[in-house]
C-alpha positions in Angstrom: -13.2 1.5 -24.6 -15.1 0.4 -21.3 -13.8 -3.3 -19.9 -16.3 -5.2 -17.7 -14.4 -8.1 -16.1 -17.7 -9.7 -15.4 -19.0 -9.9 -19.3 -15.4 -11.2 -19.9 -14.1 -15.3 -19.3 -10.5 -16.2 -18.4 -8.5 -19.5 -17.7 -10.7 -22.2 -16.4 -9.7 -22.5 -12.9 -8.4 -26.2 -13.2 -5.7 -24.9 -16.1 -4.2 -22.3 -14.1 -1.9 -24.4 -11.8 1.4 -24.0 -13.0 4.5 -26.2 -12.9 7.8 -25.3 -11.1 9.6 -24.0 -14.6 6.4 -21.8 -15.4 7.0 -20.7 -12.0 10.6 -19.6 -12.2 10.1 -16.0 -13.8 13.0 -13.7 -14.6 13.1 -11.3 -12.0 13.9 -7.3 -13.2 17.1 -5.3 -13.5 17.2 -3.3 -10.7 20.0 -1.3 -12.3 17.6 -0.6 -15.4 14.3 -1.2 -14.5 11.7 1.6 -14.3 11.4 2.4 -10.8 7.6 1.9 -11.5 7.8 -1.6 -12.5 8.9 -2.6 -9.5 6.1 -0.2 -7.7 3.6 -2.3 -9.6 5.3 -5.7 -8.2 5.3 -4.7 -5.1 1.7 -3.5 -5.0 0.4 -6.7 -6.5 2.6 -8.8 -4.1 0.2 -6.6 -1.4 -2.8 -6.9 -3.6 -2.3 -11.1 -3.3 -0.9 -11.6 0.4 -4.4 -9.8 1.2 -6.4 -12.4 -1.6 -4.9 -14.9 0.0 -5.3 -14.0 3.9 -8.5 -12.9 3.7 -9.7 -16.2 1.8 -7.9 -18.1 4.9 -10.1 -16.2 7.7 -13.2 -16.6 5.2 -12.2 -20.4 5.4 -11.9 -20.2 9.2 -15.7 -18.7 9.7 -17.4 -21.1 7.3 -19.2 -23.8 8.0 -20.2 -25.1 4.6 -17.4 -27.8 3.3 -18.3 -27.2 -0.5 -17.2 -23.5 -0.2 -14.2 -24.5 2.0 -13.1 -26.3 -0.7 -14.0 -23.8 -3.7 -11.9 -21.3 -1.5 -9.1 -23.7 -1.1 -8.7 -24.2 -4.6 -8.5 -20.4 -5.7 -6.5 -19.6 -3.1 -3.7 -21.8 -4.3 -3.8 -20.1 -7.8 -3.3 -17.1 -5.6 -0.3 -18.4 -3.4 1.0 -19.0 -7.3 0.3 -15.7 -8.4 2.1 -14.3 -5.0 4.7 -16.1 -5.7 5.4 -15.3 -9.7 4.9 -11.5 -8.4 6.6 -11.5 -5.3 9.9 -13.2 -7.0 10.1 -10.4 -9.9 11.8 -9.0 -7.4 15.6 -9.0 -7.6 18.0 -11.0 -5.2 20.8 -8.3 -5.7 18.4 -5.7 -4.0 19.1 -5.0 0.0 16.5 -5.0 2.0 16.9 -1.1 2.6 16.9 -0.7 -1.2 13.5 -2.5 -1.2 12.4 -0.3 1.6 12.8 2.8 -0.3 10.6 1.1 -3.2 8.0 0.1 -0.6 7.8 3.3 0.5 7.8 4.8 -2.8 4.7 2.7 -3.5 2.9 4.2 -0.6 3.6 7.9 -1.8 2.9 8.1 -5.3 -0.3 4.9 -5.1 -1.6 6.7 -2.3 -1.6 10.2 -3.7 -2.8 9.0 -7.1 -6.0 7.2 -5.0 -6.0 10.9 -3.1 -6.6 12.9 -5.8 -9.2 10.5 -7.9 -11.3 9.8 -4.7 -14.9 11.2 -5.1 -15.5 10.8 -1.6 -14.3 14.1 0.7 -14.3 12.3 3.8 -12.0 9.2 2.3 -9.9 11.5 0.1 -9.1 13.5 3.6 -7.9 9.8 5.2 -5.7 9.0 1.8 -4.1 12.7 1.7 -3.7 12.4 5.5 -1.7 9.1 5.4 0.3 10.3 2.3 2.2 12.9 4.4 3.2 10.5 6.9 4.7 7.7 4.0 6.7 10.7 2.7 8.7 11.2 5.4 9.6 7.6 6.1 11.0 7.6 2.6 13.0 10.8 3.7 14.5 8.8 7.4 14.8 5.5 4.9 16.7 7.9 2.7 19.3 9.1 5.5 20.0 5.5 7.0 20.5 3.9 3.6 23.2 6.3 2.9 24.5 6.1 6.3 24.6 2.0 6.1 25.3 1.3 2.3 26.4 4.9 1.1 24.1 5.4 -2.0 21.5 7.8 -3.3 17.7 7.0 -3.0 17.2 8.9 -6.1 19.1 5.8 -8.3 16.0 4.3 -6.5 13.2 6.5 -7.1 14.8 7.9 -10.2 13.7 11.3 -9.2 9.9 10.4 -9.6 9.6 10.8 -6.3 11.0 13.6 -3.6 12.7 13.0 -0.9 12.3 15.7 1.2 11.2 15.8 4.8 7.0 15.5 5.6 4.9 15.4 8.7 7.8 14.3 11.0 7.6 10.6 11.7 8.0 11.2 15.9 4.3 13.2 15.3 3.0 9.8 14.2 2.4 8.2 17.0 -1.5 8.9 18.4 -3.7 6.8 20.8 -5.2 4.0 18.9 -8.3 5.0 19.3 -7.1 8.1 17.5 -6.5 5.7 14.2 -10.0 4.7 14.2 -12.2 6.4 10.8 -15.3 6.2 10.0 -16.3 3.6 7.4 -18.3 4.2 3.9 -21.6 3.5 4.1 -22.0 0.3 1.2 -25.1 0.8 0.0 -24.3 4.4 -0.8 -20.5 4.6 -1.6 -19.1 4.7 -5.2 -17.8 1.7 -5.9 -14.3 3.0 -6.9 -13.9 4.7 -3.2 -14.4 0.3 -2.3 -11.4 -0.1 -4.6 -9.7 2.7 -3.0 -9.9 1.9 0.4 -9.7 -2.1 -0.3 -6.2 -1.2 -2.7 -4.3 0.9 0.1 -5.2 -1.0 3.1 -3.8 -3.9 0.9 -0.4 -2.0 0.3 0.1 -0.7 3.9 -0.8 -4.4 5.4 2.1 -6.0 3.1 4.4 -2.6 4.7 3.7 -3.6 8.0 3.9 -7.4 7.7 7.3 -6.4 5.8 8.5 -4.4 8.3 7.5 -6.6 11.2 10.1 -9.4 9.6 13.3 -7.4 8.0 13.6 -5.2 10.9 15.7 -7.7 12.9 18.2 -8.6 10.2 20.4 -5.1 10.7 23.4 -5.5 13.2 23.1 -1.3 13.0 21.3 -0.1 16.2 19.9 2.7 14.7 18.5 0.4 11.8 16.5 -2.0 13.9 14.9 1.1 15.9 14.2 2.7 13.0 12.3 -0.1 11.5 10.5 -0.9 14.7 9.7 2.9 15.3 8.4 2.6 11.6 6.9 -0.6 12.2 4.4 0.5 14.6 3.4 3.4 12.5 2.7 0.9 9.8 0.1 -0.8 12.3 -1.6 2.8 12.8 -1.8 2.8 8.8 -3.4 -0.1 9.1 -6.2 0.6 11.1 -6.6 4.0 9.4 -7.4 2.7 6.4 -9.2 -0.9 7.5 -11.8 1.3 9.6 -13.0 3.1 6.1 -14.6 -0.4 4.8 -18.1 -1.3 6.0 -18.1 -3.8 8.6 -21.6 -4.3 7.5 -20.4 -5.9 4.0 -21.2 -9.6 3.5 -18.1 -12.1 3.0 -19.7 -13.0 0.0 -19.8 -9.1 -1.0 -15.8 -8.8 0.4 -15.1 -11.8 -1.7 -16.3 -10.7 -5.7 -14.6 -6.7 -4.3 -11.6 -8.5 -3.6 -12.1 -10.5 -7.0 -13.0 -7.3 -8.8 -10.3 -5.0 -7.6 -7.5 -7.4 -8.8 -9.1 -7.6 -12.4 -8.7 -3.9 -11.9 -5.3 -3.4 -11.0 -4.2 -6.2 -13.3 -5.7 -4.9 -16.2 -4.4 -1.2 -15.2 -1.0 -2.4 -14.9 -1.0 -4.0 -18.1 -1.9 -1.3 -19.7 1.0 0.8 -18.4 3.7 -1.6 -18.4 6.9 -0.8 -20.0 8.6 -4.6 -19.9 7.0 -6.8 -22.0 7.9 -9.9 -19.6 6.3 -8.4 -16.8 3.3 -7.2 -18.8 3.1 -10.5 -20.0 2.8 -12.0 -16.2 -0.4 -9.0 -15.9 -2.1 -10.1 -18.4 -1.7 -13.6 -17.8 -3.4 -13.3 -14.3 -6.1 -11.0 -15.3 -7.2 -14.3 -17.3 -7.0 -16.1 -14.1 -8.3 -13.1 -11.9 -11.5 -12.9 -14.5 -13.0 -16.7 -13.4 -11.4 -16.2 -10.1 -14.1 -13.3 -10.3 -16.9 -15.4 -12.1 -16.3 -18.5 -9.2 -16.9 -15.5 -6.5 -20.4 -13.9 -8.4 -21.7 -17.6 -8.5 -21.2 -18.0 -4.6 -22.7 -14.8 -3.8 -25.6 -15.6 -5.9 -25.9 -18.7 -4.3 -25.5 -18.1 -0.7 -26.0 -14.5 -0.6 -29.2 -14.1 -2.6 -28.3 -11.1 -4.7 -26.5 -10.6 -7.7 -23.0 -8.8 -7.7 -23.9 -6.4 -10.3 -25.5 -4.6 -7.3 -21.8 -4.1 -5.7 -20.1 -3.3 -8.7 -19.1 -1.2 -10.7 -20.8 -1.8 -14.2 -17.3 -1.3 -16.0 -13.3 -1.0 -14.6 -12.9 2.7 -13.6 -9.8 4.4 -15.4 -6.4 2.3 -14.6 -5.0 3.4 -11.7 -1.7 5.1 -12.8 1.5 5.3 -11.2 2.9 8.8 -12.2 4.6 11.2 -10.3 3.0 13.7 -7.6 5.5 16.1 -6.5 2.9 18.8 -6.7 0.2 17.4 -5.3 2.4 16.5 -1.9 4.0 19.5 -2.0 0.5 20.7 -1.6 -0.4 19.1 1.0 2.6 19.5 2.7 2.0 23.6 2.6 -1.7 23.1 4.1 -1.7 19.8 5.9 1.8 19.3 7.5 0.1 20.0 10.8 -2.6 17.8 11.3 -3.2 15.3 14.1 -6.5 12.7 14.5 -9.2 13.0 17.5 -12.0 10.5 17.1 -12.4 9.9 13.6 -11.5 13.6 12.7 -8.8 15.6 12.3 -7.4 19.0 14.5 -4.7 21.1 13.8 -3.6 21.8 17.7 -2.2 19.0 19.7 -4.9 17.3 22.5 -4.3 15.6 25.6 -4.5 12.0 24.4 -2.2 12.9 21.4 0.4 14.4 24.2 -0.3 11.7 26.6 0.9 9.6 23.7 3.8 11.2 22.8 5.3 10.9 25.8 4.3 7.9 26.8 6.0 5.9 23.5 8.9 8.9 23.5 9.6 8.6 27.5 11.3 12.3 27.1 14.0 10.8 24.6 14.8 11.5 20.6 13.0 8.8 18.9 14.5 7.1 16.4 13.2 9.0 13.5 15.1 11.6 14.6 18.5 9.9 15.5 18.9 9.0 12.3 19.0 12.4 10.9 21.2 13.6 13.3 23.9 10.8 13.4 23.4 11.5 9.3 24.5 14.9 10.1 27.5 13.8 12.5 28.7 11.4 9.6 28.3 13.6 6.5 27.8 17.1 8.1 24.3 17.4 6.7 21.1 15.9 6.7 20.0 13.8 2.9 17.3 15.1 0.8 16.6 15.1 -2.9 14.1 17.9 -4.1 13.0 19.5 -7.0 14.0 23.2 -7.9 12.8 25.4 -5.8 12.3 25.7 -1.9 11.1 22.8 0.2 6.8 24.4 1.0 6.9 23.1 4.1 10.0 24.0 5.9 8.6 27.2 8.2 5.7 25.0 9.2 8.0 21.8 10.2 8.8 24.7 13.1 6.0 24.7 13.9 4.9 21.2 14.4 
């Protein structure tokens, strides 16, 4: 059965406020939780901070008071939202426990968009970026066993790999370097706008969480990490940013923003194994559907057009988190060695790429690699956690 959010009605916008003990939800078990319960919190906390910054620099550019105002009072239902999803979080959790999950997230969300995207150009950006994610989760891995002496995998639950990828130091290009192309929005699927509009979402909330926990390790090799990982965050960032149309209306931006978090609401509910956290999807697809209806009203209204012509006439299939160990391992036999020029992609280092290397290395290990070898000092090997079978990638690593 097909679900059109905008042929549906939800919670009339002045009933969704909710009081301070509506507010207070139980947050999960992280000891018993499926790790993919609290993927799907963490991606809607991303999915929201975005709602709710982008209706703040919408709010900055307008002029007309009346919309001000309109966008004031969704966006407060959305700081409420952030909040209900963002605090399903546990307490007990360590930051560096929370780190794994983010990066988690980034892995198996941004290979599930990777292999659904109809769009070669965009599905080269996704499967690209994935390869870089997975091996943050692999130099995570090492300094949370160095620092708190426990397996990812009780994280992950062995959904995920944590084997090496592209290595993290070959992450750092020119700027420039980050920059794609965008999709053209007259003549893009409108899934690839959910795609691109989903993961930028996810690697913004990375990098505004790794901007902020970094300084809270004494550990040296913890707070370089994160910073070295930081900055690679902000080159996500951009990657991903660069694929939407600058050309796009705010009014058009607004009902996709709408649109995609009917989307991942209703596909989260429809996968969710704890019935209070389902419970908390399904309640804010009923506010996310007239948060949606308020947006196609302004866009008729101030943009001229109606928002069927931006939509999708129906919610695609749900966006699944599942694992991919095949997929990356994949891509990690045929892609391990690719770099960025321009808004492409070579195999063979360039000048700028080298320039940057050793400009941001300065002829020193970064980081990303201290970790695995003070891992190796302290337990006499490096951590992984792989399925049977060799690692696909380990004679190319060589040659990186």
């Amino acid at each position: 059965m097909t679900f059109n959010p905008l042929e549906q009605r939800g919670i009339p916008l002045d009933r969704q406020i909710r009081n301070w003990r509506e507010l207070d939800v139980e947050p999960i078990d992280p000891n018993h939780a499926d790790p993919y319960t609290r993927c799907r919190i963490i991606t809607m906390n991303g999915i929201e901070v975005e709602a709710i910054m982008f209706s703040h620099h919408f709010a900055r550019v307008c002029p007309d008071m009346d919309v001000k105002r309109q966008l004031a009072e969704v966006r407060y239902t959305e700081q409420q939202q952030q909040k209900a999803v963002n605090w399903l979080l546990p307490g007990t959790s360590s930051v560096l426990e929370t780190t794994i999950a983010y990066e988690q997230v980034a892995v198996d969300l941004t290979a599930w968009v990777a292999r659904m995207e109809p769009d070669p150009y965009l599905k080269q950006a996704y499967q690209f970026g994935v390869l870089e994610d997975f091996d943050h989760l692999y130099r995570y891995s090492n300094l949370y066993e160095m620092i708190e002496h426990r397996k990812a995998e009780k994280i992950v639950d062995q959904l995920t790999e944590v084997i090496p990828g592209r290595p993290t130091k070959y992450h750092h290009r020119h700027p420039a370097d980050n920059v794609r192309d965008p999709y053209d929005k007259d003549r893009t699927d409108p899934l690839s706008k959910l795609h691109a509009l989903t993961i930028m979402s996810a690697e913004q909330q990375t990098m505004n969480f790794y901007m902020n926990v970094g300084p809270q390790y004494m550990e040296p090799i913890a707070r370089r990490l994160y910073q070295e990982i930081g900055l690679i965050e902000e080159e996500h960032v951009t990657h991903y940013e660069s694929l939407v149309d600058p050309g796009e209306t705010w009014w058009e931006r607004l009902v996709n923003h709408e649109y995609n978090e009917c989307y991942l609401y209703y596909s989260f509910m429809q996968q969710e194994s704890d019935p209070k956290v389902k419970a908390i999807w399904e309640l804010h697809l009923n506010m996310e559907l007239e948060h949606l209806h308020i947006a196609c009203d302004l866009m008729r209204r101030h943009d001229g057009r109606e928002p069927e012509e931006v939509l999708a006439p129906a919610l695609p299939n749900v966006l699944t988190f599942e694992p991919n160990k095949g997929y990356i391992r994949e891509l990690l036999a045929t892609q391990l060695d690719l770099t960025t020029l321009g808004a492409g992609y070579v195999r063979e280092a360039h000048e700028r790429f080298e320039r940057m290397q050793e400009q941001i290395h300065g002829g020193e290990a970064p980081p990303s690699e201290r970790v695995i070898d003070e891992h190796r000092e302290m337990f006499g090997r490096e951590y992984r956690e792989a399925s049977e079978g060799e690692h696909p990638a380990e004679s190319l690593r060589e040659r990186v």
